[in-house]
Residue frames as a rotation matrix with the C-alpha (Angstrom) as fourth column:
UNK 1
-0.917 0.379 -0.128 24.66
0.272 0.354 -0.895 29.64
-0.293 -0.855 -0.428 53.13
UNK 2
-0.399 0.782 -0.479 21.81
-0.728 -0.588 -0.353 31.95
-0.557 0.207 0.804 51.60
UNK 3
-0.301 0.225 -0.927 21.81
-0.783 0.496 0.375 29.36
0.544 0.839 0.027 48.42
UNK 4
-0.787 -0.173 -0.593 21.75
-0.031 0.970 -0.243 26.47
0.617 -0.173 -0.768 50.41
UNK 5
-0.723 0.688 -0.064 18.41
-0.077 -0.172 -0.982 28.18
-0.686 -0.705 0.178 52.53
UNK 6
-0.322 0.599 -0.733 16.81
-0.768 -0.618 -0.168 28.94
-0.554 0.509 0.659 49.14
UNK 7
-0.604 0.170 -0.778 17.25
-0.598 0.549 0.584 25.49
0.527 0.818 -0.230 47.86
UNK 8
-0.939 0.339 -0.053 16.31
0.296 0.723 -0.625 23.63
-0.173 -0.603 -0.779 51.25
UNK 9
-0.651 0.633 -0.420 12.82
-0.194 -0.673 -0.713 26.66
-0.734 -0.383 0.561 50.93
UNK 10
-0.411 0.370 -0.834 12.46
-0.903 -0.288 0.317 25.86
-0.123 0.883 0.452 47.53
UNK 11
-0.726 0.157 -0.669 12.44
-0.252 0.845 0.472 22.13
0.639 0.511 -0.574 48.32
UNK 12
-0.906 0.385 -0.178 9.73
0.069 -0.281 -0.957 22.81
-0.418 -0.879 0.228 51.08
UNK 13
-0.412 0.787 -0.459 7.33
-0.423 -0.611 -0.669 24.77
-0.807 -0.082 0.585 49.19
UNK 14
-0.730 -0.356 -0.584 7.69
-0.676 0.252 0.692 22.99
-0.099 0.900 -0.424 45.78
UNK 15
-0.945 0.211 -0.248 5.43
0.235 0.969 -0.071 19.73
0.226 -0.126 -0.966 46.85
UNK 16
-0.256 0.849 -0.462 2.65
0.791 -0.090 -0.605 21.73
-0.555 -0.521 -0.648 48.29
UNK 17
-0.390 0.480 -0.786 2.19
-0.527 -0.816 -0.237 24.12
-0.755 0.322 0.572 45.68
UNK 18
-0.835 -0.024 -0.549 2.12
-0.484 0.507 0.714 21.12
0.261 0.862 -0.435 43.08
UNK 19
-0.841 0.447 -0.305 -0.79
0.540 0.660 -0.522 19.49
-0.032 -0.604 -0.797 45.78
UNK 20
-0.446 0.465 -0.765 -2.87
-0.311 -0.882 -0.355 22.37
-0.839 0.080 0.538 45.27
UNK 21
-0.127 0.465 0.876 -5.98
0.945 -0.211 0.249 22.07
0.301 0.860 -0.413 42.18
UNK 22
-0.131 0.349 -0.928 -6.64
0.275 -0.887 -0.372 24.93
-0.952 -0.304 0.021 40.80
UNK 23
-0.415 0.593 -0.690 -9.31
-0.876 -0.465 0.127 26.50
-0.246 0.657 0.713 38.71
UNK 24
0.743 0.644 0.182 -12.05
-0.498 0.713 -0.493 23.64
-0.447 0.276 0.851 37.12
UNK 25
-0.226 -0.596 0.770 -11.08
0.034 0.785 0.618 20.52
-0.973 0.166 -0.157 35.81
UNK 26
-0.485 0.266 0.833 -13.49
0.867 0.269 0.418 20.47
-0.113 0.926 -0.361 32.84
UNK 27
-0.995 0.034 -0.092 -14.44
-0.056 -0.965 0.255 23.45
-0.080 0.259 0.963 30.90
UNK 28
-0.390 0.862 -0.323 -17.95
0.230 0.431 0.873 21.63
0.892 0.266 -0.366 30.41
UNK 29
-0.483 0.378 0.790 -20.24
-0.861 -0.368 -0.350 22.91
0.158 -0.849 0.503 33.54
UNK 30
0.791 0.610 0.044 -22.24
-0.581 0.729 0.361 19.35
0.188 -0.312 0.931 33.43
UNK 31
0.470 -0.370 -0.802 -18.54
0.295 0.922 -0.252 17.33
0.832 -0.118 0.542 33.58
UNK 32
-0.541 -0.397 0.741 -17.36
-0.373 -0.677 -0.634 20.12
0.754 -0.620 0.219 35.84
UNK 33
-0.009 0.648 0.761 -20.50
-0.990 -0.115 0.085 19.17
0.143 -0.753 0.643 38.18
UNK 34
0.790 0.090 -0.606 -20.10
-0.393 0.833 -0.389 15.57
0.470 0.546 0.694 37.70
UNK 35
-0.407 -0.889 -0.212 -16.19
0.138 0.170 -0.976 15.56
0.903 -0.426 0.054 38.77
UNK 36
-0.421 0.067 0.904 -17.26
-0.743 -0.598 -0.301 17.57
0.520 -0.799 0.302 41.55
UNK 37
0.612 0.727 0.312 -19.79
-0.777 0.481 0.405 14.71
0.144 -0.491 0.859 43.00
UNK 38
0.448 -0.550 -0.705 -17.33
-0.157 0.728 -0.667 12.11
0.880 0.410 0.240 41.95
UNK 39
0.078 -0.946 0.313 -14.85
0.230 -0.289 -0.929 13.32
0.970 0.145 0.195 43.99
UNK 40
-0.350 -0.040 0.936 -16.41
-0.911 -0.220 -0.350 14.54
0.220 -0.975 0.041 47.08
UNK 41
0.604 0.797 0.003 -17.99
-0.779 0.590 0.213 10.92
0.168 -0.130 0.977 47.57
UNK 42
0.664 -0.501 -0.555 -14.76
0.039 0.765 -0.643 9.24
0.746 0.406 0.527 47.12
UNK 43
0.877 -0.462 -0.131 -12.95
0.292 0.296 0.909 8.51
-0.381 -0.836 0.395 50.93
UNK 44
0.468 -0.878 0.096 -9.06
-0.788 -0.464 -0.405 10.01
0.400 0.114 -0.909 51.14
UNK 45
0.377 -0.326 -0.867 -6.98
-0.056 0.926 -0.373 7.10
0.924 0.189 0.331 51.79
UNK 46
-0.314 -0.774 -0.549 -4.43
0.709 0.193 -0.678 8.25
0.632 -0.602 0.488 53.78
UNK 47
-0.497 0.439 0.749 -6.83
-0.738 -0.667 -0.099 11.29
0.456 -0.602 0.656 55.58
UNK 48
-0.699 0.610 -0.372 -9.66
0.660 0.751 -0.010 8.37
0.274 -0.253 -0.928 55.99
UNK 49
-0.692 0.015 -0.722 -11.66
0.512 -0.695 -0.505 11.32
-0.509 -0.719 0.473 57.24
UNK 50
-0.438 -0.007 -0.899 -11.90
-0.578 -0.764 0.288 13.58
-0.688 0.646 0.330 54.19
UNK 51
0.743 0.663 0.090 -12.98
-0.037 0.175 -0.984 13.30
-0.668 0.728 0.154 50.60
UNK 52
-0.631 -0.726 0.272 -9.76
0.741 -0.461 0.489 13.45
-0.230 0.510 0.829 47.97
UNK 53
0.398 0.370 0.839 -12.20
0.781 -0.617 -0.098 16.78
0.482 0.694 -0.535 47.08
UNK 54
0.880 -0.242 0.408 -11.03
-0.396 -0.849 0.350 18.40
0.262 -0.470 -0.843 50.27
UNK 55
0.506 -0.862 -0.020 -7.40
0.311 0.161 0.937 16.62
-0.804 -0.481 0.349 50.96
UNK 56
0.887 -0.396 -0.238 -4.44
-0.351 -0.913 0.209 17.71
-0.300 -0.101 -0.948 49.78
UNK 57
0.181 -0.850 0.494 -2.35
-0.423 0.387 0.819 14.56
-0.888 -0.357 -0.290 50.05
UNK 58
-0.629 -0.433 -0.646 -0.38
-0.753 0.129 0.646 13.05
-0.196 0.892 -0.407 46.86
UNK 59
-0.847 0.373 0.380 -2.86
0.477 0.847 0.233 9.99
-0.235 0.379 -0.895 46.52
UNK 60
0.317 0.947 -0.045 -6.19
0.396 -0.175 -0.901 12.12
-0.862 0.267 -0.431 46.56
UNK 61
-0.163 -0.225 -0.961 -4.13
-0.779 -0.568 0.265 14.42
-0.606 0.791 -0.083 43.63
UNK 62
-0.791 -0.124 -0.599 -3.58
-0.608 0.268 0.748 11.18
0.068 0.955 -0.288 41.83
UNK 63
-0.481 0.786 0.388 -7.15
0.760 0.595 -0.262 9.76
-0.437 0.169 -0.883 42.50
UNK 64
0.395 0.866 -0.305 -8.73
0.065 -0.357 -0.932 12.98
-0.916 0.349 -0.197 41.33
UNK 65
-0.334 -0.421 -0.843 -6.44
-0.851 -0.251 0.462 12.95
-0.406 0.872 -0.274 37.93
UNK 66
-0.971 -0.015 0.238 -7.58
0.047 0.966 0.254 9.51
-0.234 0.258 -0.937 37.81
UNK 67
-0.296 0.933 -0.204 -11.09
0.343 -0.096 -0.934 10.50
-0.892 -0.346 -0.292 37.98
UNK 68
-0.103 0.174 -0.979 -10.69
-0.250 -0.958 -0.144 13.21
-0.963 0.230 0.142 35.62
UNK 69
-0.592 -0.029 -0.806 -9.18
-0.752 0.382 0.538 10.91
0.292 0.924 -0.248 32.45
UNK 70
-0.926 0.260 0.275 -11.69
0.230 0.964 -0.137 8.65
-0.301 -0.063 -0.952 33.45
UNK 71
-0.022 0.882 -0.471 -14.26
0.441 -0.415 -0.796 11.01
-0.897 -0.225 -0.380 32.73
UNK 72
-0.161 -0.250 -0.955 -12.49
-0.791 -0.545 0.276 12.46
-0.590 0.800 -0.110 29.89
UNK 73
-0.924 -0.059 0.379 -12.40
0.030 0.974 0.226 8.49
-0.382 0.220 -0.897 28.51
UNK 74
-0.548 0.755 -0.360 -16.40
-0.689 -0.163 0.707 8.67
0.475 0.635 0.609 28.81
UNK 75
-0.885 -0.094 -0.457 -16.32
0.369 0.459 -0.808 6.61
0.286 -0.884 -0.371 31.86
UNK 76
-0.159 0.970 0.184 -19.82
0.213 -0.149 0.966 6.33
0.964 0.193 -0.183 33.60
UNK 77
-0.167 -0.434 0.886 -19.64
-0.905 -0.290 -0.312 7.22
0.392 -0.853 -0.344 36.97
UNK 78
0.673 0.439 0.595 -20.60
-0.707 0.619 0.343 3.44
-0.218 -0.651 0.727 37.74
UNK 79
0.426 -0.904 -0.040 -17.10
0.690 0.354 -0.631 2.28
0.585 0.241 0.775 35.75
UNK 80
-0.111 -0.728 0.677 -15.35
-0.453 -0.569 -0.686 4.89
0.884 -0.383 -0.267 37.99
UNK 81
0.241 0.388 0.889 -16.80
-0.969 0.147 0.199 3.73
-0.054 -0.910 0.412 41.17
UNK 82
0.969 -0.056 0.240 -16.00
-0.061 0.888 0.455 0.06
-0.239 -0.456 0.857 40.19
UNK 83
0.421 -0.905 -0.066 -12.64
0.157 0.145 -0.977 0.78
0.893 0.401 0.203 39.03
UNK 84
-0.076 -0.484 0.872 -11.78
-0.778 -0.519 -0.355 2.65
0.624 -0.705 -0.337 42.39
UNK 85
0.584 0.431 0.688 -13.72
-0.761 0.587 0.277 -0.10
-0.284 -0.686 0.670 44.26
UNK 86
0.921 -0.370 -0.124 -11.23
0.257 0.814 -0.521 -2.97
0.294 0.448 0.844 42.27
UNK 87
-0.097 -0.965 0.243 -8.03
-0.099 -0.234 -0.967 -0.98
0.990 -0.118 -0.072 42.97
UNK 88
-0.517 -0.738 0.433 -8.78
-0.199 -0.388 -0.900 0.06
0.832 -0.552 0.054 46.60
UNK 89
-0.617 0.596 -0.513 -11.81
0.682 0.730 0.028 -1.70
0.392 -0.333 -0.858 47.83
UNK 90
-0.027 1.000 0.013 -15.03
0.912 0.019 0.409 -0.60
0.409 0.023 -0.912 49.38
UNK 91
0.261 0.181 -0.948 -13.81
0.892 -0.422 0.165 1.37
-0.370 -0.888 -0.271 51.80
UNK 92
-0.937 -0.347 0.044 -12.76
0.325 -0.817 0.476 4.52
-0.130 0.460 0.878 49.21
UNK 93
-0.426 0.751 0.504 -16.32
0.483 -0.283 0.829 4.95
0.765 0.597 -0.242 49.09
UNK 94
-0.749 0.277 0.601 -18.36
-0.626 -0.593 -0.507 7.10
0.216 -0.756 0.618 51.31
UNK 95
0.286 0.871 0.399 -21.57
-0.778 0.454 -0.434 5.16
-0.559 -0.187 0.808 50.86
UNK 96
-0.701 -0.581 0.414 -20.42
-0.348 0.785 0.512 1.79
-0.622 0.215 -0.753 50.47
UNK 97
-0.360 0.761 -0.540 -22.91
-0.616 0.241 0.750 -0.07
0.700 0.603 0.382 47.42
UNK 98
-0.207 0.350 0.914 -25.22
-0.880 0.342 -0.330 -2.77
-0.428 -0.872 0.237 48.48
UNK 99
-0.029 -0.159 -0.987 -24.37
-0.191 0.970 -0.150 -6.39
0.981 0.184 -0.058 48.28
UNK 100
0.884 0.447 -0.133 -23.51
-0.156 0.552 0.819 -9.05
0.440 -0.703 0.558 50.81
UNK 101
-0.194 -0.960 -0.203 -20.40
0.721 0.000 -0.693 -7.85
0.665 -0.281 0.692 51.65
UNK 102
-0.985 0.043 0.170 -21.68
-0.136 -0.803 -0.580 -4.51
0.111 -0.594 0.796 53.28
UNK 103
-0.093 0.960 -0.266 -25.28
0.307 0.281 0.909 -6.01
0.947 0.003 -0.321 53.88
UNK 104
0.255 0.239 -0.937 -24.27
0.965 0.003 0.263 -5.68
0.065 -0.971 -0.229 57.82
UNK 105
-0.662 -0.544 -0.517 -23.24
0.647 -0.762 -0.026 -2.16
-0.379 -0.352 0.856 57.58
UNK 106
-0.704 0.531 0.472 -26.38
-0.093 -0.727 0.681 -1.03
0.704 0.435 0.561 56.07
UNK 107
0.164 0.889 -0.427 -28.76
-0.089 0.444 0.891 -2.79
0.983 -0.108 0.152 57.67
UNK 108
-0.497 -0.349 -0.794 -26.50
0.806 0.152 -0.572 -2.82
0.321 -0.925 0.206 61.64
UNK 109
-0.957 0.221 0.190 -27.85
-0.291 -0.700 -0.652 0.79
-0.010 -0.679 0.734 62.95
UNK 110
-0.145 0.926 -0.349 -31.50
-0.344 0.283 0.895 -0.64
0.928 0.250 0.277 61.99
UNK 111
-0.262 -0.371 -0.891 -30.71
0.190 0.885 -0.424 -3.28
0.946 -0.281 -0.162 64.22
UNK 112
-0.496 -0.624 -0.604 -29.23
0.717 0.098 -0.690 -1.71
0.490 -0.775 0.400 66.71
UNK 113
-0.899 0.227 0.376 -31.77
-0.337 -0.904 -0.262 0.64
0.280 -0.362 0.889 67.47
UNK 114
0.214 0.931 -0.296 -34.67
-0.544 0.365 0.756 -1.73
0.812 -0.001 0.584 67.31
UNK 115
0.084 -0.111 -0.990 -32.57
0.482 0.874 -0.057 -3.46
0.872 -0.473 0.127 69.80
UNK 116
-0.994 -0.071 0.083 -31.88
-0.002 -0.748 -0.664 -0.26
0.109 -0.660 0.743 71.98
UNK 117
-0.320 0.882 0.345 -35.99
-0.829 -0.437 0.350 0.88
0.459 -0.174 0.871 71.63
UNK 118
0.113 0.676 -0.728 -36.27
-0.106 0.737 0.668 -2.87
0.988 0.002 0.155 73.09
UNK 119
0.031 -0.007 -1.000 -34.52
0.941 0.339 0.026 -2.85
0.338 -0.941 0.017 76.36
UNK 120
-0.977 -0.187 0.105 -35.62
0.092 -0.809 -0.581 0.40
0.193 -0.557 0.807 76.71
UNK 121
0.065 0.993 -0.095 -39.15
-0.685 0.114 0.720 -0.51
0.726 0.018 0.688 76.51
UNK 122
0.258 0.233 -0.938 -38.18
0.463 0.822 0.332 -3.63
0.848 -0.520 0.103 78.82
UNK 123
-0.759 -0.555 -0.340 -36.88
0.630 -0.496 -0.597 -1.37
0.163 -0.668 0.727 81.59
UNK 124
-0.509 0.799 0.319 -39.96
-0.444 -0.562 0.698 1.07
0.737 0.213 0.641 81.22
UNK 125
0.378 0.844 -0.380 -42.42
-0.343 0.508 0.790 -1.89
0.860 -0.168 0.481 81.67
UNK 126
-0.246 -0.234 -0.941 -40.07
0.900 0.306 -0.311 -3.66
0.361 -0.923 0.135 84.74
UNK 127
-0.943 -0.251 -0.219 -40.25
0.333 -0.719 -0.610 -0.25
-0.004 -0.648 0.762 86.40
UNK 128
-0.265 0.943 0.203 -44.14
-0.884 -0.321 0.339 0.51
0.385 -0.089 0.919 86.16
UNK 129
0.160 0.452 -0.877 -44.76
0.009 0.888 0.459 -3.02
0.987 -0.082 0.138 87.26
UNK 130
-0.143 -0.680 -0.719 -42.81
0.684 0.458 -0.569 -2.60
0.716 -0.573 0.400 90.64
């Protein structure tokens, strides 16, 4: 019974200690700083929330190994960014790029405030008139 606690404990803890980085990726302090940006900029899939710098889950592990030999390659961070963007589309980014796919997401709060500061200016002016 003991063996059969130690194996169920062992198959528990096993996954989440392997989910865990630890210590720097790159002994280099400029690719070290470099991952780092990469990484926190890059959307957790399956968090949606997070960065894969601060999640835990098996896909951010294998997006930041992916990162890493991409960097190790000599990868520019604009061939990383469009590789990720080709595998998993825009939406792995934090700050989507600008094109004419995400033209209305850059360009919507603009909008939408000039359109708020109007009918709050029309409401103003009806109410001093009256």
């Amino acid at each position: 019974m003991q063996k059969l606690i130690t194996v169920i404990l062992f198959l528990l803890v096993v996954p989440i200690v392997n989910a865990i980085d630890t210590g720097p990726a790159f002994v280099d302090p400029l690719l070290q700083e470099r991952y780092e940006l990469i990484i926190s900029e890059v959307r957790c899939l399956v968090c949606q929330n997070q960065s894969i710098k601060s999640s835990n889950v098996f896909l951010a592990v294998d997006l930041r190994n992916e990162i890493k030999r991409l960097i190790a390659l000599g990868k520019t961070n604009k061939e990383i960014g469009d590789y990720l963007v080709d595998r998993y589309g825009e939406f792995v980014l934090y700050r989507p790029r600008y094109s004419g796919n995400t033209l209305f997401l850059w360009f919507a709060p603009i909008f939408l405030l000039a359109l708020g500061l109007l009918i709050a200016f029309k409401i103003i002016n009806s109410k001093k008139i009256k």
